[in-house]
N, C-alpha and C positions, 0 to 999 in steps of 0.2 A: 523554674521550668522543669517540665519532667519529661519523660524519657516518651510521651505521648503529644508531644507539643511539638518537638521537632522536625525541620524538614531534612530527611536524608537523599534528596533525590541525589548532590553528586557523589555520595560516598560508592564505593566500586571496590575489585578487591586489588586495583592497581594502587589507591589510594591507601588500601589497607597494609598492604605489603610495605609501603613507605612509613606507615605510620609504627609497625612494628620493625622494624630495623633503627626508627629512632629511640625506640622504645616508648612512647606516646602511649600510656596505658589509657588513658582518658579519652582519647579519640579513636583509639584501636575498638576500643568498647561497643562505642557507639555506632562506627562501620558494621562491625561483626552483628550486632542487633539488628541493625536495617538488614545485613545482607540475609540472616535467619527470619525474620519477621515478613519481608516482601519474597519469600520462595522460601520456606523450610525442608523442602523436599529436595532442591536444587545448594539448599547449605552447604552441605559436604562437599560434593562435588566442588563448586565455586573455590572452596578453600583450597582442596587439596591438589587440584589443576592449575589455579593459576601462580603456581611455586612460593603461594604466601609464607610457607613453613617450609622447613629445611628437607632436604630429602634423606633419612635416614642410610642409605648406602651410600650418599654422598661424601668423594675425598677431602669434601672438606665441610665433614656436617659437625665434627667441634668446634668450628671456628663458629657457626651461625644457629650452635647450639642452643643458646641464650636466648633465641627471637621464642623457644618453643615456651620460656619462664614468663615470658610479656604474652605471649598468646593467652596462658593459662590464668593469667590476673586480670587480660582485658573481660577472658569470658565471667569473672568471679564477679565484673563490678559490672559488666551485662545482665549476667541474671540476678545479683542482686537489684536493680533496675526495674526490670522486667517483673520480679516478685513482690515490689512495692506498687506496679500500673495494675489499674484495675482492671483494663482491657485484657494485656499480656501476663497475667498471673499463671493460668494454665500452660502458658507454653514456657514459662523458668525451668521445671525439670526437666522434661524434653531437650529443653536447648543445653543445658549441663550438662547432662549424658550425654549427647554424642561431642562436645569439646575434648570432655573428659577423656573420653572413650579415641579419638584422635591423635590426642597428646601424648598418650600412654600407650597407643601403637607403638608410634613415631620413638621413642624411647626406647621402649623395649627390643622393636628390631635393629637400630643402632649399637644400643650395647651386645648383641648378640654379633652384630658387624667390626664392633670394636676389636674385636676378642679374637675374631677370625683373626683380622687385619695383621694382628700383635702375634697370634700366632705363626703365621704364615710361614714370614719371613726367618723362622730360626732353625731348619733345618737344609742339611747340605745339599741335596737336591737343584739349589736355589743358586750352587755353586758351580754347575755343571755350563758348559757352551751350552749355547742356545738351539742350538739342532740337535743336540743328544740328547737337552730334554722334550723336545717336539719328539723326538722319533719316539725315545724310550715309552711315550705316553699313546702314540700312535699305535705299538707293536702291543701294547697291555689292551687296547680296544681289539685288534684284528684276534688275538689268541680268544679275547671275550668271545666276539662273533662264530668263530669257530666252533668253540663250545656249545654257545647256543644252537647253533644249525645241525649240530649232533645232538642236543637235547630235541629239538623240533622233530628229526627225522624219526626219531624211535616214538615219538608221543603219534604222528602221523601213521606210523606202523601199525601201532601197538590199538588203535580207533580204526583202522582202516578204510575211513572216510576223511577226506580233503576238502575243508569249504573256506580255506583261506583265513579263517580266523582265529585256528589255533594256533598262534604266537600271541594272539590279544588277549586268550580266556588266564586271568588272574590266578594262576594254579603255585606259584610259589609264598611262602608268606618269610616275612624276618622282623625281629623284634622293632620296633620302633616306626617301622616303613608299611605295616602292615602285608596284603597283599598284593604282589602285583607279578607280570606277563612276563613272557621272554623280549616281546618288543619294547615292555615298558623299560628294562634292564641295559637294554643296549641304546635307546635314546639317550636316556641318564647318564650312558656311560661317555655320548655324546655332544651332550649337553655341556657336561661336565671339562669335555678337551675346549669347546668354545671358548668358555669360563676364564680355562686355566691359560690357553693360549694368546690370549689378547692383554691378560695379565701379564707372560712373556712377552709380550712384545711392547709391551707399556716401558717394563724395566730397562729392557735391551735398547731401546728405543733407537738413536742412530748408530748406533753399534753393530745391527743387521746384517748393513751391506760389509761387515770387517768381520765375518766369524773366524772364532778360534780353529782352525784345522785339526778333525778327528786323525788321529792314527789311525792303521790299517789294524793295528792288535789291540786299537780303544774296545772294549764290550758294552755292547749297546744291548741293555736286557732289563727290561722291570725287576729281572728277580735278583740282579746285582746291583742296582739303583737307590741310592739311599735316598730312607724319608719317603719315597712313591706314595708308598699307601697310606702315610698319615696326609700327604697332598692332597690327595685323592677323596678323602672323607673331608678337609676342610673346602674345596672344591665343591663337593656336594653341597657343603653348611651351605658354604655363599648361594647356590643356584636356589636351595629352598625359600632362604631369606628372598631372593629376588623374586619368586614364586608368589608367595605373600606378600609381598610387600604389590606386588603388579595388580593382583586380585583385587586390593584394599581401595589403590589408588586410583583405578581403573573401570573395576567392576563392583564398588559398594559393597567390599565383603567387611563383615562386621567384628571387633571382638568381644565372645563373650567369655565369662572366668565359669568353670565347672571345675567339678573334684574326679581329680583320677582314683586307683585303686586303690592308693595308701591316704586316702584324702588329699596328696596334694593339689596345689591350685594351679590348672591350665588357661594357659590364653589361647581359648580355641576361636579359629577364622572360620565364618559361614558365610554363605553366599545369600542375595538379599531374597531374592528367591529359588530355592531347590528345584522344583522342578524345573522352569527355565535353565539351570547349569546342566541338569539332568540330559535336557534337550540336547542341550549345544556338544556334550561327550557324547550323545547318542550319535547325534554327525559325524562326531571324528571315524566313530566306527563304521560307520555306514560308508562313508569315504571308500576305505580301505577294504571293505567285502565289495563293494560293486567296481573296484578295481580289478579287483581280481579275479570276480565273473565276466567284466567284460574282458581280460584277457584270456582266462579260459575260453569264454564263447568263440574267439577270433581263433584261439589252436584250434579248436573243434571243426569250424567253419572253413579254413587252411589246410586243416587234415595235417598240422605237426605237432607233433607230443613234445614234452618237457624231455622224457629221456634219448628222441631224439636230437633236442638241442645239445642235452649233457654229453650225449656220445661225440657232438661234433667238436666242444670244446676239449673234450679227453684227446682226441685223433690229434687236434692241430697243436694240445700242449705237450706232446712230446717232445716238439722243436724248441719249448722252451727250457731252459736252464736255471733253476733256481738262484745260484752264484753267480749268474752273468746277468745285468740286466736289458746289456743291450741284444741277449737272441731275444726280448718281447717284443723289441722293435724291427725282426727280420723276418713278421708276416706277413705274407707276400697278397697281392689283393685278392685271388682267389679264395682263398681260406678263410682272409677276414671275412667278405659278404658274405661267405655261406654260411656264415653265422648271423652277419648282419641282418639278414632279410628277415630272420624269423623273429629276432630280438625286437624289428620294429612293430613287432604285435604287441609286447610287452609294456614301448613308449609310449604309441599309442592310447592302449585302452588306460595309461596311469593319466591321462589330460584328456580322459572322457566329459570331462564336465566341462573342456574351456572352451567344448566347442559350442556352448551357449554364450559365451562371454566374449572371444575373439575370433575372430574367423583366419584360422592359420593357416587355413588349405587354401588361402588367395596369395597369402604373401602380401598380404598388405601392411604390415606390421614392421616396422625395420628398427634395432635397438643397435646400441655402441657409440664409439666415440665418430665413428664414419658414416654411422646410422647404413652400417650395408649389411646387417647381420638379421637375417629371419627369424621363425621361432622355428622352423624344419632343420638350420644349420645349427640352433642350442641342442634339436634330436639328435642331429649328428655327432656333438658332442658326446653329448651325453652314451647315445650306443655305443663309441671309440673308447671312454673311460670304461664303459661297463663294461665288454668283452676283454680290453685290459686286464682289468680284473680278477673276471672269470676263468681266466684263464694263467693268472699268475695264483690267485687263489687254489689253482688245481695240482699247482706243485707244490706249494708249502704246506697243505691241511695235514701231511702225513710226514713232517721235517723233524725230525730229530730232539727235543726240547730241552735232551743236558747238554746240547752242544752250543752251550751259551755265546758262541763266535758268530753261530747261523742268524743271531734272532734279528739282527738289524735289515738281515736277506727279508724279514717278513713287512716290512716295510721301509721301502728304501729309497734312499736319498737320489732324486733323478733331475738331471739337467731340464729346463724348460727345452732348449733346443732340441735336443732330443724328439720330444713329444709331440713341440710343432711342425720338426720335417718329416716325421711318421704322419701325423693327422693328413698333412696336406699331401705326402706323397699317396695316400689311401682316398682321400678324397676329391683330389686336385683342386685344392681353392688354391688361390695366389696367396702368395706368402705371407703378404700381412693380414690377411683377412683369417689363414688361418692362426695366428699368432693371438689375434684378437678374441677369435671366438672361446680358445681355449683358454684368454685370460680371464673370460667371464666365471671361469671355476678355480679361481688362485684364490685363495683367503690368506691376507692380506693383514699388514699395520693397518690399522681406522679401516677395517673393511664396513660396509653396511649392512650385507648379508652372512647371512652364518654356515657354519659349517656343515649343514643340510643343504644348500644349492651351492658352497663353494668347498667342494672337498678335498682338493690340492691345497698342501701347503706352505706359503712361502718359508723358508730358513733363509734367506740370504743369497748372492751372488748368482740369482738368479735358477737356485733352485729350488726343490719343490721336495714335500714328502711324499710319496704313493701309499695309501694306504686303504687296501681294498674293502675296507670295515666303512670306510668314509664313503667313497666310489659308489657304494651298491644298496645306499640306503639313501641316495639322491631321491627328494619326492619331485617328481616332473613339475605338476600342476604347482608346486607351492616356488620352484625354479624360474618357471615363467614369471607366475607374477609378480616375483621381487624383481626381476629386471624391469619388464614392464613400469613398475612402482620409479627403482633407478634411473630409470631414465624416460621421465614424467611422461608415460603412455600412460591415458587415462581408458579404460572400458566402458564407461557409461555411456559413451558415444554408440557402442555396438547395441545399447537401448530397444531402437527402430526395429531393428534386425534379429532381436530378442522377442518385440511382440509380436512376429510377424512369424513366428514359429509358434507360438502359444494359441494364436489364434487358427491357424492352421493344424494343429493340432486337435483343438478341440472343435474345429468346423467338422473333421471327419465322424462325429456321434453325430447322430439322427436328433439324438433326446434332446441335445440341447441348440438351440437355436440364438448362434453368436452374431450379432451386428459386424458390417462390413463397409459402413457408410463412417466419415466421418466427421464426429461431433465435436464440435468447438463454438464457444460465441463468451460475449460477456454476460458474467451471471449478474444476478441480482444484487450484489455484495460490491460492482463495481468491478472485479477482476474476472484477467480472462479463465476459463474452464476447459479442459481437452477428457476426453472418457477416453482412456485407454483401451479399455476392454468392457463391452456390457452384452450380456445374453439372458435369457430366458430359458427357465430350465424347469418344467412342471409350471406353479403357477408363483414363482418365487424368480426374481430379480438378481442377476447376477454381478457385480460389480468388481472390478478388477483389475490393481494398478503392478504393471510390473517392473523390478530393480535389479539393473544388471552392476552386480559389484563385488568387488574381490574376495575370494577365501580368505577367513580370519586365518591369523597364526598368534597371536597375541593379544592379552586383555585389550592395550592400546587399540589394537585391531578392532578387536570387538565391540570397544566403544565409539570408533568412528562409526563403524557399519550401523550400529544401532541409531544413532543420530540419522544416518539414512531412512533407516527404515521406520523412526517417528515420523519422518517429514512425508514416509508414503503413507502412513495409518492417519496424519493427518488431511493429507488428501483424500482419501476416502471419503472420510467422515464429513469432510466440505462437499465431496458431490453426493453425495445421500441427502444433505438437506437442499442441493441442488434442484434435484430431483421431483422434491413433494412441493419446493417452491414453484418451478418452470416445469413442471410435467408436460406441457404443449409443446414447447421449444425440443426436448426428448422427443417426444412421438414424431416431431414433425423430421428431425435430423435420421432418424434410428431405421436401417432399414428392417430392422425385424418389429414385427406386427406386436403392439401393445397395448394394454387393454385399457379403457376411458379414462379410469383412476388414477391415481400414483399408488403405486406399493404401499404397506403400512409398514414403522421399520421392522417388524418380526419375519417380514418377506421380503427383506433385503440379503441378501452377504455377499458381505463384505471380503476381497481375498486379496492379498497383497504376495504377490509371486515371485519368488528370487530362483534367481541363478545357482544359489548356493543352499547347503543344506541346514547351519547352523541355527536357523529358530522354526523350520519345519516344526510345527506341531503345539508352535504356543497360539495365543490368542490375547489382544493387546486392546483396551478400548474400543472392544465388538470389531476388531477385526481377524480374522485367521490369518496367518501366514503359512507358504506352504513355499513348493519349491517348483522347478517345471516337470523333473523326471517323474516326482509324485503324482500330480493334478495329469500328468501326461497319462501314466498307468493307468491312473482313475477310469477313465474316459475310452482310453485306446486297446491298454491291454492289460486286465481285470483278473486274469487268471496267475494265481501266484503256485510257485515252484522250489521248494527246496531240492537241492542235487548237491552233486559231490564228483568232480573228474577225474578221474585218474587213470593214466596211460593211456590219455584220446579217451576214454568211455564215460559216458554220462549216467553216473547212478541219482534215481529222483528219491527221496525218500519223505518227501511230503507234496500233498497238493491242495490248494484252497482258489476262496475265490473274492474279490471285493463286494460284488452284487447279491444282493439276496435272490436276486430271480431274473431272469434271460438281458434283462436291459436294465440298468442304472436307474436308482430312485432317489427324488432330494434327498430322504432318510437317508441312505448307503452316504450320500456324500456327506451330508452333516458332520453322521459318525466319522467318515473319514478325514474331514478336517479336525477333526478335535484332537482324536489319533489313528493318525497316517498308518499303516501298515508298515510301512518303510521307514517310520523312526520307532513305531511299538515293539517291536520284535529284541531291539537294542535296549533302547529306554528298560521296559522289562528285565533284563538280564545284568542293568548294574545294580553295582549292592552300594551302600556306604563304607566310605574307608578311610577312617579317618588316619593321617602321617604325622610326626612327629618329627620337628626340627631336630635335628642332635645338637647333644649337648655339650659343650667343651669344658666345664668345671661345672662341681655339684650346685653355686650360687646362679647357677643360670635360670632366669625365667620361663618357665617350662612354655614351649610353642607348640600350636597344633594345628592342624585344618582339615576341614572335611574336602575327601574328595571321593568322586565315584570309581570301580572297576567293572569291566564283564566277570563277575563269578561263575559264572555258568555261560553254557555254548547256548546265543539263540536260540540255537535251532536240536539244545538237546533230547525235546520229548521224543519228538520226530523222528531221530539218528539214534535214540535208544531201540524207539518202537521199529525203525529198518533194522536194526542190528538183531535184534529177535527175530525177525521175518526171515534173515539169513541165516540165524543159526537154526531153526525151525528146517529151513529147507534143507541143510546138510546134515540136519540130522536122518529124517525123510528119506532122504539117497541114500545114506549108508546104510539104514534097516532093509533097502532094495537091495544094495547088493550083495549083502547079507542070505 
């Protein structure tokens, strides 16, 4: 019998997994050929998802280290199999390479985990109580933060235009990490307490609630803490490993071996395809600039500037006391709102986007364990910690730094009670409600969220670290939806309520002519059919399915969401042949007027609409993808604006348009689904840049991966060509007054 005679139908990779844990090379073989043979495209994935092989950061990946030796022999006597059928001859090397290529990931990033592991654990550091090393790791991020926001302030100066995304333009560079941001530097440095923090609490484990009592003359300082900084780089190792390793297992990034500068040999990680990653970073950024335009827009439209808020927190932190920390909790409610009210322009416009995905301004939404908690009382939250903050931030940026006694003042050990009879005495919830809401930002033993929506930290007996580097880099919209996620609120429900904006959107153009009727029946194929969206736009067929579903935060992420949005690009493509089959059944549902034929498919498109920005601008089996704010502009408001605010004023320093002429042409939109203006401008301005794992001894297997940055500002021709135009003009004046 040969390898062409067989029936594999029940082999699977649950079966596979059993067969290599017994180590079954002979049947392992034959699984792993059927699951390569009936979906080679879907091979990897299958393997690497469903935990047939060991997870390389796994505590206990030497124990199940051995299934990777039986993996590698079933594939040996697979392809040789495979290379004796006449059928399967061309696909033996193919299917070697990527086994190959799997195995020798998996390998390599373990032993690189090994080493961390072994390292770790041998310096003193590791000996301190458990809240001296939370704080001490705490106070080394807030002094970061600080720095940075004095580096930011003088680059903002020194440009004298503000467009919100110089913290993101890649302007520092260091050996190994290439280039990157000020934002990039301080998530890292965040990333990195998540990392290091749950690994403390791993060790401490019920020891927690019984901490050792600091002394009042203990010094709590990075710069007296032994071991910090060697932590702090093996901290990093781990997050990059986990990095790579997420991309691989996740997102089909590849390895391939290149020569570095001395020829040695890199294991560099690529993505399966670049432009697609290229996309989904052009998102992140895009995120974070229409954040921060639309809270510009809101101070503008308010008529309150930034340095009127600064001035109001400077007034009310005089009453605070650096040394004490109970004057932060003796602001009385006047002085808070008058902070409050402006701040909620700030929460607002950062969950600009969720108002396509939940409707939070019903209060229909209710999360916790009482389920009584809104998303308006997480804003409340969230404003309470941030003016906290702000305003304990405004006493220590100018503290003392050899007075190594102060530094634990910079983030400091605070009662949960404390916090929740301030919150509630400020906002009058009942007591346990507000006990509840501010537990949704304690991070936590086994927390599930991380320390971007949970920025309190537990140490024990009920208390919490404060630490304003944590507080003030809360992202709202990625806050929401991990609760949401938490506590099994699903979005996709808000669907209805999603097309019903899109369609309303694009009803208000003349040009194009959206159907309002609605179309449903069984099609031809036997199943039933519903058109989401269809219009006529010139003499070409608009088609159009929309997905209301969460912001990625994670490859995991990513890969669910994309499984979504195959399952929309495959519905398309079924009502398109819908279409040219039942074209009567169309005409006859469709209240907009269509012509005797069906379409041909070159006069069809196809658009598949999200909520979110992340594949804005690809194109997937003849479909586009775009997003609502895009296809919104498209259609609604065409005229694009570069500007720059500062102190209330609106400086414009570019202006363009999407339309070639007075009204929208298919062309204009073709072009713009291919590339959107609102992801080109980003996409455009990253570079390549490739990081490099560190290395802990010179035998280590050199690791790398591509990743993208902004080198360049967007919107630098523009804000060059304003920057002339102004110096041009004071130059002009002075020869006048001359």
């Amino acid at each position: 019998m040969t390898i062409d005679d067989i029936d594999y139908s029940d082999f699977n990779a649950d079966v596979l997994k059993q067969s290599l844990e017994s180590k079954d090379y002979k049947q392992s073989a034959l699984i792993i050929s059927t699951l390569y043979i009936t979906s080679p495209n879907k091979f990897r994935n299958t393997v690497l998802l469903s935990g047939c092989l060991p997870d390389p950061l796994d505590f206990n990946f030497e124990k199940r280290k051995e299934i990777i030796g039986v993996f590698i022999g079933a594939c040996n006597l697979a392809e040789k199999a495979m290379s004796s059928s006449e059928m399967l001859s061309n696909e033996a090397a193919p299917f070697k390479e990527i086994c190959t290529n799997l195995a020798k990931t998996i390998l390599i990033i373990a032993d690189h985990n090994k080493k961390n592991t072994s390292e770790l654990v041998k310096y003193e550091f590791f000996k301190l109580p458990l809240i001296q090393q939370i704080q001490v790791f705490c106070i080394m991020l807030e002094k970061h933060a600080q720095f940075s926001n004095n580096l930011l302030s003088e680059k903002i100066k020194k440009e004298g235009l503000y467009t919100g995304l110089e913290s993101d333009i890649a302007s520092m560079k260091k050996e190994g990490r290439g280039k990157f941001s000020i934002h990039d530097d301080l998530e890292a440095g965040i990333e990195m307490a998540d990392t290091l923090f749950r690994y403390l609490y791993f060790r401490s484990k019920k020891e927690i609630e019984h901490p050792v009592p600091l002394d009042e003359s203990t010094i709590v300082s990075p710069y007296s803490c032994p071991g910090i900084e060697l932590v702090s780089f093996l901290t990093q190792h781990r997050n990059v490993l986990e990095f790579v390793w997420e991309k691989v297992k996740y997102s089909g990034w590849e390895m391939k071996l290149v020569r570095g500068e001395e020829s040695e040999i890199i294991h560099y990680f690529v993505p399966p395809n670049e432009r697609q990653y290229k996309i989904y970073r052009s998102a992140i950024e895009r995120y974070k600039y229409m954040a921060f335009m639309q809270s510009q827009n809101k101070l503008v439209r308010n008529r309150i500037s930034i340095n009127s808020i600064s001035e109001a927190i400077t007034g009310i932190s005089h009453n605070v006391n650096f040394t004490d920390i109970n004057s932060l909790f003796s602001i009385d409610k006047h002085s808070f709102f008058k902070i409050e009210k402006d701040l909620s322009i700030f929460i607002e416009a950062q969950a600009f986007y969720l108002e396509y995905s939940i409707d939070f301004w019903f209060q229909d939404i209710k999360v916790g364990l009482s389920k009584d908690i809104s998303i308006n009382d997480i804003f409340n939250g969230i404003k309470y910690l941030y003016i906290l903050a702000f305003l304990f931030r405004k006493k220590t940026v100018n503290f003392d730094i050899n007075n190594k006694k102060d530094h634990k003042n910079l983030s400091p050990v605070i009662p949960l009670e404390l916090l929740n009879r301030h919150f509630q005495y400020l906002y009058e919830y009942p007591e346990k409600k507000a006990e509840e809401i501010l537990d949704l930002f304690v991070f936590k033993p086994n927390s599930k969220l991380d320390l971007f929506s949970q920025p309190l930290v537990y140490v024990g007996n009920n208390n919490i670290i404060f630490a304003p580097a944590l507080v003030l880099q809360i992202n709202v919209s990625r806050l929401v939806e991990q609760q949401l996620a938490l506590w099994n609120i699903e979005i996709s429900q808000k669907g209805k309520h999603f097309e019903e904006i899109i369609r309303t959107l694009l009803s208000n153009n003349p040009h194009i002519n959206v159907n309002t009727n609605n179309i449903e029946f069984d099609a031809y194929d036997g199943l039933r059919v519903e058109f989401d969206f269809l219009a006529t736009f010139e003499d070409y067929l608009i088609l159009m399915e929309m997905k209301c579903i969460k912001k990625t935060f994670s490859d995991k992420e990513l890969k669910q969401r994309s499984d979504t949005i195959n399952y929309g690009i495959k519905q398309l493509n079924r009502r398109e042949k819908i279409i040219i089959k039942e074209w009567e059944k169309i005409k006859e549902y469709s209240s907009v007027t269509l012509p005797e034929l069906p379409p041909t498919h070159k006069k069809v498109i196809k658009i598949l609409c999200l909520n979110i920005f992340e594949f804005t601008g690809a194109e997937i089996n003849g479909v586009f993808i775009t997003d609502i704010s895009s296809i919104g502009k498209f259609f609604t408001s065409p005229d694009i604006e570069g500007y720059s605010i500062i102190n209330n004023k609106k400086k414009t320093f570019s202006r363009s348009t999407l339309w070639s002429s007075k009204h929208p042409s298919i062309e204009d939109f073709k072009r713009f689904l291919i590339e959107p203006h609102t992801m080109k401008v980003f996409f455009n301005s990253l570079e390549s840049n490739p990081i490099f794992v560190p290395i802990l001894n010179e035998y280590d297997h050199q690791i790398a991966f591509q990743d993208f940055v902004l080198s360049k500002h967007p919107f630098a021709k523009e804000k060059m060509a304003y920057n002339k135009k102004i110096a041009s003009k004071k130059k002009k004046h002075t020869r006048m007054k001359k």
